[in-house]
MDAnalysis code that builds the backbone (N, CA, C; Angstrom):
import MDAnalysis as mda
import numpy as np

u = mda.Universe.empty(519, n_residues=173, atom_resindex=np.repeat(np.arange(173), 3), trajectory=True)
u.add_TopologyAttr("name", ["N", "CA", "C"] * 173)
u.add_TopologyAttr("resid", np.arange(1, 174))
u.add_TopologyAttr("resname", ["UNK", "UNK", "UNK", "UNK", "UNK", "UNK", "UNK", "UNK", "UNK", "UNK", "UNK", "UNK", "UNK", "UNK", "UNK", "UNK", "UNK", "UNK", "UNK", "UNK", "UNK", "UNK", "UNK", "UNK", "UNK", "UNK", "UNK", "UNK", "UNK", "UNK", "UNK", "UNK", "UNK", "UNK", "UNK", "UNK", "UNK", "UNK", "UNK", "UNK", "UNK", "UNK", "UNK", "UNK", "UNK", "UNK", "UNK", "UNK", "UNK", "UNK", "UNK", "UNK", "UNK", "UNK", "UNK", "UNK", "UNK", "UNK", "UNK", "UNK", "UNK", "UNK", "UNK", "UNK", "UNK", "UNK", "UNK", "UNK", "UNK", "UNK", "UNK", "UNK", "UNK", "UNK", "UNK", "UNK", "UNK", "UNK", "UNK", "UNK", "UNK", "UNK", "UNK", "UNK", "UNK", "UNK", "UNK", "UNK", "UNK", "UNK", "UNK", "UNK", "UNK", "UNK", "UNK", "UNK", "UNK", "UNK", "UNK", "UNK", "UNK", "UNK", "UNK", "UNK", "UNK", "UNK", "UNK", "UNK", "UNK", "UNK", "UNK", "UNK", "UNK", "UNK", "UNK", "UNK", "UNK", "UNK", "UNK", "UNK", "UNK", "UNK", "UNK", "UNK", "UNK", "UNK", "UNK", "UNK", "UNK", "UNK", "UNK", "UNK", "UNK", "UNK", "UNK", "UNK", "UNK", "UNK", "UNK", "UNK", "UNK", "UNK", "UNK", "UNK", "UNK", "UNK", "UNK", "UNK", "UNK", "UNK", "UNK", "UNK", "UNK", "UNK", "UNK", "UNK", "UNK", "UNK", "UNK", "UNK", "UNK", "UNK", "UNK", "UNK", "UNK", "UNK", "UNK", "UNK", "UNK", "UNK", "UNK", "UNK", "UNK"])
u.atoms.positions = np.array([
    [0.831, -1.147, 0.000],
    [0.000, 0.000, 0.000],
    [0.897, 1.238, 0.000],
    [0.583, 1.872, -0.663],
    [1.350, 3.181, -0.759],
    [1.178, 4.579, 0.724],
    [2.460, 5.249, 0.731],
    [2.392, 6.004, 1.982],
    [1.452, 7.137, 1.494],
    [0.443, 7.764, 2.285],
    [-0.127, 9.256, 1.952],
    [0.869, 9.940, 1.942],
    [2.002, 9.792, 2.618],
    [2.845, 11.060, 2.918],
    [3.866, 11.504, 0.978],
    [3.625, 10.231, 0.666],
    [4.226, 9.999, -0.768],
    [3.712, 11.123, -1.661],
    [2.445, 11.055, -1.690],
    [1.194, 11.356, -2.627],
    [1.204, 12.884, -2.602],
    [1.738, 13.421, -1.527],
    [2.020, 14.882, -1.248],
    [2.515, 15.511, -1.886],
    [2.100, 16.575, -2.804],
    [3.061, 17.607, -3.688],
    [3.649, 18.550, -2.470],
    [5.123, 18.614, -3.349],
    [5.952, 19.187, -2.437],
    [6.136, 20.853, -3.310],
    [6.028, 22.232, -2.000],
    [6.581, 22.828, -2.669],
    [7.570, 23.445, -2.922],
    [7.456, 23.775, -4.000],
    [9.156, 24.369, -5.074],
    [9.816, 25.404, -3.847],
    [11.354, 24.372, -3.506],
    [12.745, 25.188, -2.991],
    [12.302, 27.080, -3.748],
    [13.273, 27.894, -3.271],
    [13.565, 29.162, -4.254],
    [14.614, 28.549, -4.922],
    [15.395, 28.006, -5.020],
    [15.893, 27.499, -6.597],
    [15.680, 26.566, -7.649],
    [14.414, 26.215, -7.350],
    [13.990, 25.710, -8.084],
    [12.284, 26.125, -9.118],
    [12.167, 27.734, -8.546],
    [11.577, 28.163, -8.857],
    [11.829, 28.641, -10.457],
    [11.018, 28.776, -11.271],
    [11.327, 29.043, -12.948],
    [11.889, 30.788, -12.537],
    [12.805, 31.068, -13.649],
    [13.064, 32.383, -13.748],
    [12.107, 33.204, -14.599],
    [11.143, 32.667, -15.075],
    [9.914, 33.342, -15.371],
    [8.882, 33.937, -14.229],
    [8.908, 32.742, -13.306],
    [8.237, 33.591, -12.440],
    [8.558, 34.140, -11.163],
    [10.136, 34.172, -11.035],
    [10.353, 35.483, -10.631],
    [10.667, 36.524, -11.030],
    [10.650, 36.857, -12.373],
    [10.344, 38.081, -12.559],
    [9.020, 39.034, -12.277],
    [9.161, 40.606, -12.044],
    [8.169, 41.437, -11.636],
    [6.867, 41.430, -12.735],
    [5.965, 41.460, -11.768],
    [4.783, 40.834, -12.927],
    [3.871, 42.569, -13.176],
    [3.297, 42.669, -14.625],
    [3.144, 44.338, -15.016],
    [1.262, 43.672, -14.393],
    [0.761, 44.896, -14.975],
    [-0.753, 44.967, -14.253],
    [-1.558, 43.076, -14.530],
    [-1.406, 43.209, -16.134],
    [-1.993, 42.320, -16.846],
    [-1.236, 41.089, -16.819],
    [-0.527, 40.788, -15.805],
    [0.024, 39.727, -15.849],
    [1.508, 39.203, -16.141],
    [1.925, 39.589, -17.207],
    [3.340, 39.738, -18.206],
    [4.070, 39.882, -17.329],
    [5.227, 39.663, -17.957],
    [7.019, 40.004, -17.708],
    [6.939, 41.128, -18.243],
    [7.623, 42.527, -17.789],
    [7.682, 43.660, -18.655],
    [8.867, 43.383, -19.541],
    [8.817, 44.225, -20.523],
    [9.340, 44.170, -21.659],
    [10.986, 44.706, -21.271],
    [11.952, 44.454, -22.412],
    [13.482, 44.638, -21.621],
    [13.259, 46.275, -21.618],
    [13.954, 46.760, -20.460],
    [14.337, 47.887, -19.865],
    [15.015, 48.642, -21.190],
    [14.811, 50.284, -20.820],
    [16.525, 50.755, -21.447],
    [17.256, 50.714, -20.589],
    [17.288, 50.862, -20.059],
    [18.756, 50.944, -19.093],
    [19.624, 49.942, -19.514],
    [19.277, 48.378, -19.720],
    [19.813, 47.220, -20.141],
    [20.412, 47.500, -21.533],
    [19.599, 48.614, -22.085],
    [19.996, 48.515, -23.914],
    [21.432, 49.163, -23.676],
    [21.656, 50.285, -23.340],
    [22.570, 51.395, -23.430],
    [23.211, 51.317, -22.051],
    [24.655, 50.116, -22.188],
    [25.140, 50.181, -20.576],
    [26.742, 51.281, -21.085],
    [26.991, 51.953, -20.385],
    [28.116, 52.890, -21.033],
    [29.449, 51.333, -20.617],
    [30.311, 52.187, -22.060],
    [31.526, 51.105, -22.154],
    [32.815, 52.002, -21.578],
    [34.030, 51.183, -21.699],
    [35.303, 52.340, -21.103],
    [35.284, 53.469, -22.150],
    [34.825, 53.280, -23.256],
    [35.145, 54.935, -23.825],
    [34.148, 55.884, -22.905],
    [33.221, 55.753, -22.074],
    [33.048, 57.098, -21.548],
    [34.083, 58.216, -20.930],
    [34.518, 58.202, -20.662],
    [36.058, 58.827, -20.141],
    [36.215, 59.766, -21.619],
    [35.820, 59.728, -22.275],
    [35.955, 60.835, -23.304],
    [35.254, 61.412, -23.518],
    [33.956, 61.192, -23.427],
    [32.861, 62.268, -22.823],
    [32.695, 62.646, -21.517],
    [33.586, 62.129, -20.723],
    [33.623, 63.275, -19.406],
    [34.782, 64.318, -19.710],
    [35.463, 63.570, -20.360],
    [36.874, 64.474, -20.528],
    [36.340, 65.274, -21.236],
    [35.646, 65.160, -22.933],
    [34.855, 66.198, -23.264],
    [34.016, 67.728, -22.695],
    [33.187, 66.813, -21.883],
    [32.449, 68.045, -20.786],
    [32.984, 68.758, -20.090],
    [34.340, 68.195, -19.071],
    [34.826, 68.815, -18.621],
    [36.013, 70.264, -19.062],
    [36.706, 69.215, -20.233],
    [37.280, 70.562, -21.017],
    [36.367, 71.798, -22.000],
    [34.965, 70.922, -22.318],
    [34.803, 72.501, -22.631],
    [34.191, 73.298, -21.644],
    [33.949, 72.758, -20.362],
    [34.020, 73.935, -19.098],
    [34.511, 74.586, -18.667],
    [36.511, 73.843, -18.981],
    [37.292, 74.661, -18.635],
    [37.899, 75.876, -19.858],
    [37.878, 74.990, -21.004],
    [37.802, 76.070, -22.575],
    [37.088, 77.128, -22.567],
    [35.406, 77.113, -21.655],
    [34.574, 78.155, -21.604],
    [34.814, 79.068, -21.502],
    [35.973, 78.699, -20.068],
    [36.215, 79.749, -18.853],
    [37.453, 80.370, -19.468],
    [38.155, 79.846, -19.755],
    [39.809, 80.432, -20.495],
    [39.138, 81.434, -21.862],
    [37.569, 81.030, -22.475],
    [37.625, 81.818, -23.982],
    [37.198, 83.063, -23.267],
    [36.252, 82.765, -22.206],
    [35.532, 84.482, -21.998],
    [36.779, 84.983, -20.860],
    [37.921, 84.491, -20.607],
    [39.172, 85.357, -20.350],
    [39.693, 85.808, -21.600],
    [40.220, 85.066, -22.240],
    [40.533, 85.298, -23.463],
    [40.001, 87.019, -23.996],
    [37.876, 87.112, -24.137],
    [37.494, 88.075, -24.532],
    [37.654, 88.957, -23.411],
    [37.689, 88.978, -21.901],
    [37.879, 89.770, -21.225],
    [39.363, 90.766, -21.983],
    [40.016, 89.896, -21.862],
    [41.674, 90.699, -22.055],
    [41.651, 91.337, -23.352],
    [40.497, 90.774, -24.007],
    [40.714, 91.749, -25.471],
    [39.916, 92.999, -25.762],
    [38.865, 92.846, -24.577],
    [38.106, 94.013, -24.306],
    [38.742, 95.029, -23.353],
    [39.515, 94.504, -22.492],
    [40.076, 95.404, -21.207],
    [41.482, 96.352, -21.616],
    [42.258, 95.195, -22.498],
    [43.920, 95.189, -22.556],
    [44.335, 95.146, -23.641],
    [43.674, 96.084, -24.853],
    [43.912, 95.710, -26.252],
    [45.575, 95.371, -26.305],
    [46.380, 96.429, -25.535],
    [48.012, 96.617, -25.560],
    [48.550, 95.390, -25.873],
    [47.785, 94.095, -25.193],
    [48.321, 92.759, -24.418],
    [48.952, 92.337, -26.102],
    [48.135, 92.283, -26.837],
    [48.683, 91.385, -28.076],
    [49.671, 92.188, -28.862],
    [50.624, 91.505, -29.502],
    [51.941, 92.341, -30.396],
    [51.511, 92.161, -31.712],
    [50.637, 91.901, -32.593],
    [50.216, 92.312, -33.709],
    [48.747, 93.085, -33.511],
    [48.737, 93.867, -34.319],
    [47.700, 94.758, -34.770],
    [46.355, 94.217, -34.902],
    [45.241, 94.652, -34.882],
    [43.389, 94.205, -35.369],
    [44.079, 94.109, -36.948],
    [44.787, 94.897, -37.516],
    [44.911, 94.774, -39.096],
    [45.599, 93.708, -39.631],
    [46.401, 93.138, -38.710],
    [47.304, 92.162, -39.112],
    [46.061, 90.681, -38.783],
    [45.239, 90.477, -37.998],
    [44.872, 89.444, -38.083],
    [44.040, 88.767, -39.256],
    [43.589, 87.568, -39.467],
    [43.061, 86.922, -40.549],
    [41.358, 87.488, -40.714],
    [40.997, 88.358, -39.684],
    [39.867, 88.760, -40.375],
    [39.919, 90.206, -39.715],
    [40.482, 91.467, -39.994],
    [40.807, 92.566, -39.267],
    [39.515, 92.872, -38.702],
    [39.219, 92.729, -37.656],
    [38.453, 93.373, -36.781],
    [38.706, 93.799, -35.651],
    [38.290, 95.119, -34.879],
    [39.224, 95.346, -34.014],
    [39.314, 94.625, -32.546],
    [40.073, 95.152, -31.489],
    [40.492, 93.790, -30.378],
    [39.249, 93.877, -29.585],
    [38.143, 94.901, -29.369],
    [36.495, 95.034, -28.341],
    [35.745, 94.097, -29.324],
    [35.555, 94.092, -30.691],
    [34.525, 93.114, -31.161],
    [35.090, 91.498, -31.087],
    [36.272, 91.231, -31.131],
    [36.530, 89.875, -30.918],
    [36.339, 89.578, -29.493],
    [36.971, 90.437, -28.718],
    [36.719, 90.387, -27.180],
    [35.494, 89.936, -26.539],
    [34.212, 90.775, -27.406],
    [32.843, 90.518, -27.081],
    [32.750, 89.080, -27.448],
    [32.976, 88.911, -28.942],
    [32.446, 87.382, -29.574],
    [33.396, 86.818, -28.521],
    [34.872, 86.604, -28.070],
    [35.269, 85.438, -26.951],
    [34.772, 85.010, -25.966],
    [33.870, 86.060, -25.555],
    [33.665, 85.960, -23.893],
    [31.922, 85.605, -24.321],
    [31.099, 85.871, -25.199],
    [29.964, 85.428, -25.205],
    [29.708, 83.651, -25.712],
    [31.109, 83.693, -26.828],
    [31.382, 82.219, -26.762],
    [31.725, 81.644, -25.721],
    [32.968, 82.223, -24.836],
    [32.684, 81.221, -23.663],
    [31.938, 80.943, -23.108],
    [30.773, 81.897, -22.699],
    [29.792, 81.479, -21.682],
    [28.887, 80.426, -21.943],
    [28.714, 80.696, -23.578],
    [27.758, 79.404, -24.266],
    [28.654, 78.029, -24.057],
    [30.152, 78.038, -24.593],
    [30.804, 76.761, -24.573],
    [30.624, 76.062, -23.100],
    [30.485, 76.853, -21.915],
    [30.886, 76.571, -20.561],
    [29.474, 75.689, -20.440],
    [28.445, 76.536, -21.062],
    [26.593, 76.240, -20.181],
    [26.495, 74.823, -21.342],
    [26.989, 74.400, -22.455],
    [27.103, 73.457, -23.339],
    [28.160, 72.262, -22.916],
    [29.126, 72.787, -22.031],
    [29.900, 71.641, -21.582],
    [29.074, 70.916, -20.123],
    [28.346, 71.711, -19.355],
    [27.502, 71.255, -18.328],
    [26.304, 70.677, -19.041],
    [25.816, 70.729, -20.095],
    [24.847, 69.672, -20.750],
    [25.352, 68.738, -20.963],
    [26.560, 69.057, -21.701],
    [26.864, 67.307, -21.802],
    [27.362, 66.204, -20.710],
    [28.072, 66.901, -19.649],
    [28.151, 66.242, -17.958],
    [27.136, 65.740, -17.500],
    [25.585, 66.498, -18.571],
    [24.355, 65.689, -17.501],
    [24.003, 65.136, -18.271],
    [24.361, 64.360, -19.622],
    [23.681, 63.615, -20.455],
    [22.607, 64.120, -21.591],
    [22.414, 65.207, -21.569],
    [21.816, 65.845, -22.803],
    [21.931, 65.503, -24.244],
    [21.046, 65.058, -25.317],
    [21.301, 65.501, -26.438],
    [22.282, 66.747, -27.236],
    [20.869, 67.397, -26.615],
    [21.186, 68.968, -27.303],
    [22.559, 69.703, -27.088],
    [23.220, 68.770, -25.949],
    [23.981, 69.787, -25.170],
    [25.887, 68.790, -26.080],
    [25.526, 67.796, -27.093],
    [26.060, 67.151, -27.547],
    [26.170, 68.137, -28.742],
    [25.217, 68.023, -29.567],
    [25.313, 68.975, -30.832],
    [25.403, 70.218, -30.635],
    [24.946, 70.548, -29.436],
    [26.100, 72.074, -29.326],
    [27.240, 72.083, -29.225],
    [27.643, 70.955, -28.421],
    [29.021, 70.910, -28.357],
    [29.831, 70.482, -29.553],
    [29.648, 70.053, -30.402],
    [29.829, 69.974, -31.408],
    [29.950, 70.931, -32.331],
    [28.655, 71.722, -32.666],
    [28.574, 72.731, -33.235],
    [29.978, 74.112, -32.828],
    [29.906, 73.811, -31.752],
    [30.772, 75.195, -30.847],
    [32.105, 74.715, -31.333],
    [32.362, 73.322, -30.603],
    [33.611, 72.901, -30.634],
    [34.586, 73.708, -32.328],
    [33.399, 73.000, -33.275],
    [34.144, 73.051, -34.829],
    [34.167, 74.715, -34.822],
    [33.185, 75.803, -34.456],
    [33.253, 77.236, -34.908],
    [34.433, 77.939, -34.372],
    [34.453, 76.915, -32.327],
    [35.605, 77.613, -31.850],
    [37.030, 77.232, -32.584],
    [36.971, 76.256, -33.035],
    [38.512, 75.806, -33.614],
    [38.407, 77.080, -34.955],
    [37.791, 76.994, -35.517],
    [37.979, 78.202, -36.172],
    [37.964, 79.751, -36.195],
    [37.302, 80.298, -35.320],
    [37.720, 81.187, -34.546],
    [39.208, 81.423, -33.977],
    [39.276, 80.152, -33.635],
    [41.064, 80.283, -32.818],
    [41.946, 80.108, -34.153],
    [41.234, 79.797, -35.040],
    [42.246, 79.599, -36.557],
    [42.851, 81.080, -36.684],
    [41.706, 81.880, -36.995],
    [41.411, 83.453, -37.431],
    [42.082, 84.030, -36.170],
    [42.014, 83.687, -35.280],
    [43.103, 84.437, -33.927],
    [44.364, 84.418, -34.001],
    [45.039, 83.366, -34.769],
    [46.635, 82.517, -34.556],
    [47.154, 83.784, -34.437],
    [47.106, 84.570, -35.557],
    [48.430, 85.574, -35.522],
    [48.697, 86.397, -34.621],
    [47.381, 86.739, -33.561],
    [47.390, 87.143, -32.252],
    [48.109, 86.318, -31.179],
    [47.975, 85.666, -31.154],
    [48.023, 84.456, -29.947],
    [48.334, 82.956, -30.366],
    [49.246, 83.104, -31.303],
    [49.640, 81.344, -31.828],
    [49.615, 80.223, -31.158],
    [50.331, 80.395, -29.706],
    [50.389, 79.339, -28.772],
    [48.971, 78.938, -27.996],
    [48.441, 79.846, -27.764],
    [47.279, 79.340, -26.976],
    [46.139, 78.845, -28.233],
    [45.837, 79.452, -29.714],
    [44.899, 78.580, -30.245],
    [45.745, 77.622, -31.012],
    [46.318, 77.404, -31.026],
    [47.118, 76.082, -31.413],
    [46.259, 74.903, -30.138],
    [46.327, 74.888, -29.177],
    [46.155, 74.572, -28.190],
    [44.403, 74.169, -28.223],
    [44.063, 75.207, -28.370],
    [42.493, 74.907, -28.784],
    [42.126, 74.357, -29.220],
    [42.829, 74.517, -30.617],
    [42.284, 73.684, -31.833],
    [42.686, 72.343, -32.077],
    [43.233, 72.047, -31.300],
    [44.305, 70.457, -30.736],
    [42.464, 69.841, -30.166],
    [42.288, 70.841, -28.804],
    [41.355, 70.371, -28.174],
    [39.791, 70.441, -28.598],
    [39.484, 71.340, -29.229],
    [38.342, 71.194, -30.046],
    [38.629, 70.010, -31.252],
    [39.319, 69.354, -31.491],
    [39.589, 68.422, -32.365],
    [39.349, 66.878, -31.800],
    [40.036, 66.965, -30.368],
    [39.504, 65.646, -29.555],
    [38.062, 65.713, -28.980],
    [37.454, 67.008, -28.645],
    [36.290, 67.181, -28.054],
    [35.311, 66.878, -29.179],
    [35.121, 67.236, -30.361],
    [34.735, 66.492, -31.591],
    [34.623, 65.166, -31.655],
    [35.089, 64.555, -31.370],
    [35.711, 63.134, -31.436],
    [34.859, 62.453, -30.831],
    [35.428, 63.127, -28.984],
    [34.441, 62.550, -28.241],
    [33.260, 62.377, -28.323],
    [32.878, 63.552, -28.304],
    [31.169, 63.935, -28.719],
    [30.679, 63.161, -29.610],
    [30.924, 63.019, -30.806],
    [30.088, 62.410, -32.055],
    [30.602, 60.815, -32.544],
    [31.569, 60.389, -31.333],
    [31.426, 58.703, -31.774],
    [31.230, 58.317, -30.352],
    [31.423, 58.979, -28.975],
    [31.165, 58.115, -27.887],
    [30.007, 58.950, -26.924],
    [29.708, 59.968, -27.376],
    [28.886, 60.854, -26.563],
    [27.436, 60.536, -26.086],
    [26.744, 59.475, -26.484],
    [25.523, 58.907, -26.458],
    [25.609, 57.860, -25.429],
    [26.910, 57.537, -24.781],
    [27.353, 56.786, -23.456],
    [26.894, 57.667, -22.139],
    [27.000, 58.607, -22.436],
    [26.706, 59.815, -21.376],
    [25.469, 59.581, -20.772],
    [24.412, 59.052, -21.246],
    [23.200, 59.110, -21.294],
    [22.900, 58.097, -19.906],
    [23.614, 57.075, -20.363],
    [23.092, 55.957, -18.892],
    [23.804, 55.954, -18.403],
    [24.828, 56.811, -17.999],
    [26.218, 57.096, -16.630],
    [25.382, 57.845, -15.607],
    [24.175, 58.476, -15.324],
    [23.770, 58.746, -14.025],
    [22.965, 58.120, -13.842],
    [22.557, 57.177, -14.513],
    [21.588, 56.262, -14.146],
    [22.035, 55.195, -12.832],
    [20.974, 54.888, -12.057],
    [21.608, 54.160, -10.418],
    [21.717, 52.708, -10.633],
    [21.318, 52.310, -11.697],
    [21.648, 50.856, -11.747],
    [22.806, 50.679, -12.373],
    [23.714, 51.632, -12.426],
    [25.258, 50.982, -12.985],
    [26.438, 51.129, -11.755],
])
């Protein structure tokens, strides 16, 4: 004769439970569908979009010095408004430096927080400021040399790894 105690369904250990049903169940029943967060996990190239953000915060701050000194201290530079690649004098470049910086600076803090927009500005800025600092050289050779080095990697960053940015403040990483 068989034991009752036999006949007894036993129930399921937790490891032996299906991984279907522990997952979180949506109103209607279902497994929800895969996350983003799962799609877009940032790889080691992020480090070039922080490095990105961060230098054009600090580029911001050096361009609207830059226009300060050309508005305050025309004396400072040893060639002439006439000698440069687009003669204009040292208060109107001064203005355009320092209003570019402030935009490059408020565009490098978009992209620190993961923004789109704050990508294709940076972008946008990055390429105008390298040229801007082109049209400056004969003023100041050493420092847009320098620029345009770095608006060249900040480019870089931005438009092949900059979309990593996006799930770096996210809390599940």
């Amino acid at each position: 004769m068989e034991d009752p105690r036999d006949t007894r369904t036993q129930q399921p250990t937790r490891n032996q439970i299906p991984e279907q049903a522990s997952r979180p169940r949506t109103e209607a029943g279902r497994a929800p569908a895969s996350r983003p967060e799962e799609e877009a996990r940032p790889s080691g190239w992020l480090g070039w979009v922080i490095f990105a953000g961060i230098g054009m915060i600090i580029l911001g701050c050096f361009q609207a010095m830059m226009g300060l000194v050309g508005l305050f201290n025309t004396d400072f530079y040893l060639v002439t408004a006439d000698n440069l690649a687009i003669p204009v004098n040292y208060t109107a470049w001064g203005w355009f430096h320092l209003i570019m910086g402030v935009v490059v600076l408020l565009a490098g803090a978009a992209v620190m927080s993961g923004k789109t927009w704050g990508r294709v500005v940076g972008i946008v800025l990055a390429s105008l400021q390298a040229l801007v600092n082109f049209a400056w050289f004969p003023a100041y050779p050493f420092w847009s040399t320098i620029v345009i080095i770095f608006d060249v990697l900040v480019i870089y960053a931005l438009a092949v790894h900059g979309r990593e940015m996006k799930s770096f403040g996210r809390s599940d990483l």
